[in-house]
N, C-alpha and C positions, 0 to 999 in steps of 0.2 A: 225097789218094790217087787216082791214076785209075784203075787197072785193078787189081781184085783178083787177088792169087794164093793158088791153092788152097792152096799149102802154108802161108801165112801164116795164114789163117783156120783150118788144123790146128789151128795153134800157138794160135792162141785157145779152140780148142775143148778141146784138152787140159788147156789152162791151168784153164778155168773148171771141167772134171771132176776135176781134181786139188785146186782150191781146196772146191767144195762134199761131193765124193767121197771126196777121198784126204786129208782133214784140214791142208792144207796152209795158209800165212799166202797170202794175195795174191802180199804183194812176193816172197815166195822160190818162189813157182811159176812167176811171170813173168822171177825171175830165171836160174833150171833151164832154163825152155823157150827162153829165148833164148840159150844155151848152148849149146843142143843145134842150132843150126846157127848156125854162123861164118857163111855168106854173105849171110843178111841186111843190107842196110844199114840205116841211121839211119833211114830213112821208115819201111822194115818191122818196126821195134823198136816206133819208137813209136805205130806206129799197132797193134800187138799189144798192148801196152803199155794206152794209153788205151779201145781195147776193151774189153778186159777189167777193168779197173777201173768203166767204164762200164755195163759188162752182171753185172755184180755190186752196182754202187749200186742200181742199177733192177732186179734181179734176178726180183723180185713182179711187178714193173707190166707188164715183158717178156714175163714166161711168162703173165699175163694175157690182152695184147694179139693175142700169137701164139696163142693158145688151145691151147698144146701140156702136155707132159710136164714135170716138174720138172727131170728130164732131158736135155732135145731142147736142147743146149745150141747146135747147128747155126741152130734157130728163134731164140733167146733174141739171141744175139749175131749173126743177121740180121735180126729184129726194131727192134732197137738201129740197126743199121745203115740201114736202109730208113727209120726216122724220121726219122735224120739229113741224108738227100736223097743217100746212096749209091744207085746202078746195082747191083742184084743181078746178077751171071751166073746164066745159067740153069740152075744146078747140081739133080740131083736134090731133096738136102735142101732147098732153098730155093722148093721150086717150090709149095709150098702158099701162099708169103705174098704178101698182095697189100698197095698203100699204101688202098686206100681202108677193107679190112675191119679194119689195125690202129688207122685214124683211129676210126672207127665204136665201135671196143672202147675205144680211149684215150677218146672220150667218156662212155660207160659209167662206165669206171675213175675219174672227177672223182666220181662219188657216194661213193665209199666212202675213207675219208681213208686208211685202212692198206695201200692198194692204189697208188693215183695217188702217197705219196708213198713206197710198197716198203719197209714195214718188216713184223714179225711181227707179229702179234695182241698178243701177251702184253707187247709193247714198247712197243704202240700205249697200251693199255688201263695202262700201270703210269705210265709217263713223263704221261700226261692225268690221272691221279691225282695224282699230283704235281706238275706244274708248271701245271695248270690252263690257260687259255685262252694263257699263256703259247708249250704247246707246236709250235702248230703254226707259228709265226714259226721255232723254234726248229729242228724240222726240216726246210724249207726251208733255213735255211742249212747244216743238216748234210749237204744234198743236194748241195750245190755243192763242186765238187773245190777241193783244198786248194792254197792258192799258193807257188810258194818264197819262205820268207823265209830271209835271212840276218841272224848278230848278229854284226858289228863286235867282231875282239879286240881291245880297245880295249890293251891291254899292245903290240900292235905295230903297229897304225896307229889312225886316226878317219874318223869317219862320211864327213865331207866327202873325205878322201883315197883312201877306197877305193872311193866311189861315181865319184870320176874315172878311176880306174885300172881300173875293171870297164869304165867308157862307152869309154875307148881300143880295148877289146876288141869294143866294138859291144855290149855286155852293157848296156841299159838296168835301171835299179834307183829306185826309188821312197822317200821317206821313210815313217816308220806314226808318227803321230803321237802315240800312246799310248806307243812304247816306245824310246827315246833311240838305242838302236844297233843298231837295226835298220834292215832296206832289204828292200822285196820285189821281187823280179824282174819287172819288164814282161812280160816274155813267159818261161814255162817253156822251159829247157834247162840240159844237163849240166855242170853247176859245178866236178865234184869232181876234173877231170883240171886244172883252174887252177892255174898256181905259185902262186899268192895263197891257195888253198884250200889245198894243198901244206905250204907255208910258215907257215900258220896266222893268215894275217889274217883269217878269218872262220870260223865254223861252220855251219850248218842248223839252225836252231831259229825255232818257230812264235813267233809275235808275245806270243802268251796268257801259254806259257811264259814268254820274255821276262820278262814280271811276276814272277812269285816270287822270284828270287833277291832283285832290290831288296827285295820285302815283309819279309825280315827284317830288316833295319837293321843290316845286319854293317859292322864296319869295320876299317880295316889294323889289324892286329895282332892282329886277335880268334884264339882258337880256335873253328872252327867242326867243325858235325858234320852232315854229309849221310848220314843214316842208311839211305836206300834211293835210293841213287844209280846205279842202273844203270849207262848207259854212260857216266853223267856232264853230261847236258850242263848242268844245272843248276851242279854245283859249278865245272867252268871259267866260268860265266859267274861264280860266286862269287868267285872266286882273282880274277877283275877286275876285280870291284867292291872287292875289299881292295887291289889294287895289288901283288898277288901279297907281300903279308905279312902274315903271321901264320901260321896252320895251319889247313889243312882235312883232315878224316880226312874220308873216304869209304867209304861202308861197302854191302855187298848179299848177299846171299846165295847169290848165283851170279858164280861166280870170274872165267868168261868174259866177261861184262859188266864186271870191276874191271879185267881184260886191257887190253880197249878204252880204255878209261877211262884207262889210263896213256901210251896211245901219242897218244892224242888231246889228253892233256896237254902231252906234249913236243912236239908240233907246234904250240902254242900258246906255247911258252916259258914255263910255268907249271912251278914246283919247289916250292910250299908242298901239292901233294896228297900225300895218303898215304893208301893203299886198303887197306882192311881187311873179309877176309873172316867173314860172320856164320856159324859153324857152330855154333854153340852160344848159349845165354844169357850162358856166361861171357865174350863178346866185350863183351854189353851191359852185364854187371857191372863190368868191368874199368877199364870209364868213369866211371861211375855220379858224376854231380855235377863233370864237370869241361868242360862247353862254355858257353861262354859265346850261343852260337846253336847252335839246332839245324832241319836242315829235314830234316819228315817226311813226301816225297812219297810216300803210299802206292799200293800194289795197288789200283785200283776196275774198274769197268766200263767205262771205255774212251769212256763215251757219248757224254761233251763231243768225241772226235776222230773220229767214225765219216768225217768227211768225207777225211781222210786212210787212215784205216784201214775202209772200206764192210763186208768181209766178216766184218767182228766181230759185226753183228748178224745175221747169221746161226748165226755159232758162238756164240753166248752165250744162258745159256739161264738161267731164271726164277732156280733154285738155285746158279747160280753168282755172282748178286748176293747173295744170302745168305751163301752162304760167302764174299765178297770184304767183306762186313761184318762178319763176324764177324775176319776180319784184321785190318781196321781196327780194333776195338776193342782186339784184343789189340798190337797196334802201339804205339798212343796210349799204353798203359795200360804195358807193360814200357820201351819205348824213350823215353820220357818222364823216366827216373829219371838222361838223360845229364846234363839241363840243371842247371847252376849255379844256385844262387837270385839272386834277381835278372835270368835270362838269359831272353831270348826265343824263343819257338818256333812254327814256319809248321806247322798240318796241309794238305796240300794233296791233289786230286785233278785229272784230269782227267776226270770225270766232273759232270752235269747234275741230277742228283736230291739234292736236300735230304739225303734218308734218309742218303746217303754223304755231305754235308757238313756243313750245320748244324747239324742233325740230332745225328751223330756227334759233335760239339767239346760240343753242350748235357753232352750224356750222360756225356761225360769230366769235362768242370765239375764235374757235379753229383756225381762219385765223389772229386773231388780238388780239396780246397776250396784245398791249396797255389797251385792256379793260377789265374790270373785271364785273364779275355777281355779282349784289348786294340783289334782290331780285323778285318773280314774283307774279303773281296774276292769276289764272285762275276763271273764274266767269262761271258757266254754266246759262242756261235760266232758271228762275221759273217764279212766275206769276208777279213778277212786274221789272222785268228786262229780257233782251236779254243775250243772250253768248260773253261773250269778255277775252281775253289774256291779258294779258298786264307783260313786266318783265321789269327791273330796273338795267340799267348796269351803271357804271361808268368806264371814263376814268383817267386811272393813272394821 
């Protein structure tokens, strides 16, 4: 970017008062504020865009640095900027910061670990509880912005076929060696206006994910049951590891999520889903003993993906890991009674702390001698994936 413009950095500044202020997610405040003026082009989006994702990952270390107000979201996201080796203009709000006093403070800021690397107190202090000398590798990479990756529908083309057809387009695409149909993007840009994306030879899905579906051993013909399948992207990668037969019921408890989930199906060419909405127990009764797989991605804390999602650890707060555990429990413990005996079942999370993963399956073990531990997976964050749990019980 060469020359800043005032109204662009509005847009950031809004953005960021609406994300910390006006309880907003990241993505749909950055998607609002560039809405709200058509004449932006491509450079002033994304550099709005990466801004603000920016000056919300570092949110601590910025308002540190600039030695301002929780507030001064002006300082915060010039702050951010001025490290970067941006030319401030000499706008009033900006006229306190200089490059040598934020170096001076960013040195400061290396003594204190919940500062240099912008997380809460309570975050810092729970997650070193638990993952021990572990954590600080760990966030480090949660600090690194998230790559695209794509997964190969493999029902309408292969790996090798659509990594050509993307490079025709100048779209370079990488293999990830951990996960068969996947490809991450060389460089970040807009995928979703592609006939290919259109047409449904590929989806959006992180590397990490990737892994689950495979971990339950489903195959053509099975009945499968994705029990908290949001928008789905788990169970289409399901419907293509079965070869699109047998039956996947799809199941969540919010309607507008199964919506998606069925348009994103027929853009995929996938006819074995069937979405079924959870309003009662009687949905989970009504099953009771007839899947032969079940995957039970639950509700956690989000922590395995902060790198993708930054301004979660701001909104997320001590007690609502609590109560995202005690859903878990109750998840395990009712949606458990789908499986067939002899059938297998994934608990998964994308979340980093034991307490939500191993933790949670011992616990269930130990109420429900029916099931047996077969196998787990913990995946931490690097650079082409997120943090996710996932273990592999079978019932007798």
């Amino acid at each position: 970017m060469e020359r800043l413009h005032r109204n662009v950095c509005e847009g950031v500044v809004n953005c960021l008062n609406d994300i910390f202020f006006g309880g907003k997610y990241a993505d749909k405040a950055i998607e609002r504020t560039l809405k709200s003026n058509p004449k932006w082009g491509s450079r002033d989006r994304k550099f709005i865009a990466e801004t603000v994702y920016e000056s919300v990952r570092w949110y601590r270390l910025l308002q540190y640095i600039a030695n301002c107000e929780p507030n001064d979201f002006w300082k915060i996201s010039g702050a951010w900027l001025l490290s970067n080796g941006t030319t401030l203009p000499p706008w009033k709000e900006w006229s306190s910061l200089d490059a040598s006093s934020l170096k001076s403070r960013y040195e400061e800021a290396k003594k204190t670990r919940k500062i240099i690397h912008s997380i809460p107190d309570w975050l810092d202090e729970l997650a070193s509880n638990e993952l021990g000398e572990n954590w600080e590798n760990v966030l480090l990479q949660l600090n690194e912005p998230a790559e695209v990756i794509l997964r190969v529908n493999t029902l309408k083309t292969n790996l090798q076929s659509l990594k050509k057809t993307l490079l025709l387009k100048n779209i370079a695409t990488e293999n990830i060696s951990f996960a068969s149909d996947a490809l991450v993007l060389s460089k970040r840009q807009n995928i979703f206006s592609l006939p290919e994306f259109q047409n449904g030879l590929f989806e959006v899905q992180d590397g990490g994910s990737q892994l689950i579906a495979p971990f339950l051993r489903a195959e053509p013909g099975m009945r499968v049951i994705d029990a908290c399948a949001g928008a789905g992207g788990k169970s289409l990668h399901l419907a293509a590891l079965l070869q699109n037969k047998g039956k996947i019921i799809a199941m969540d408890v919010e309607e507008w999520k199964l919506n998606e989930l069925q348009k994103r199906a027929k853009r995929a060419g996938i006819n074995t889903i069937e979405t079924r909405l959870i309003d009662s127990l009687k949905a989970i009764k009504r099953l009771e003993n007839s899947a032969d797989r079940l995957l039970l991605d639950v509700p956690c804390s989000g922590l395995g993906v902060l790198k993708r999602n930054p301004d979660a650890k701001w909104k997320l707060k001590p007690e609502n890991i609590e109560q995202v555990k005690n859903t878990q429990k109750e998840i395990l413990e009712t949606y458990s009674l789908m499986l067939k005996s002899g059938g297998l079942m994934v608990y998964a999370t994308c979340s980093i702390l034991p307490s939500e993963n191993t933790e949670q399956v011992k616990y269930f073990l130990s109420k429900n001698p029916l099931f047996e531990w077969v196998d787990e997976k913990i995946v931490l964050p690097t650079t082409q994936n997120d943090g996710f749990y996932m273990a592999l019980l079978q019932k007798k």
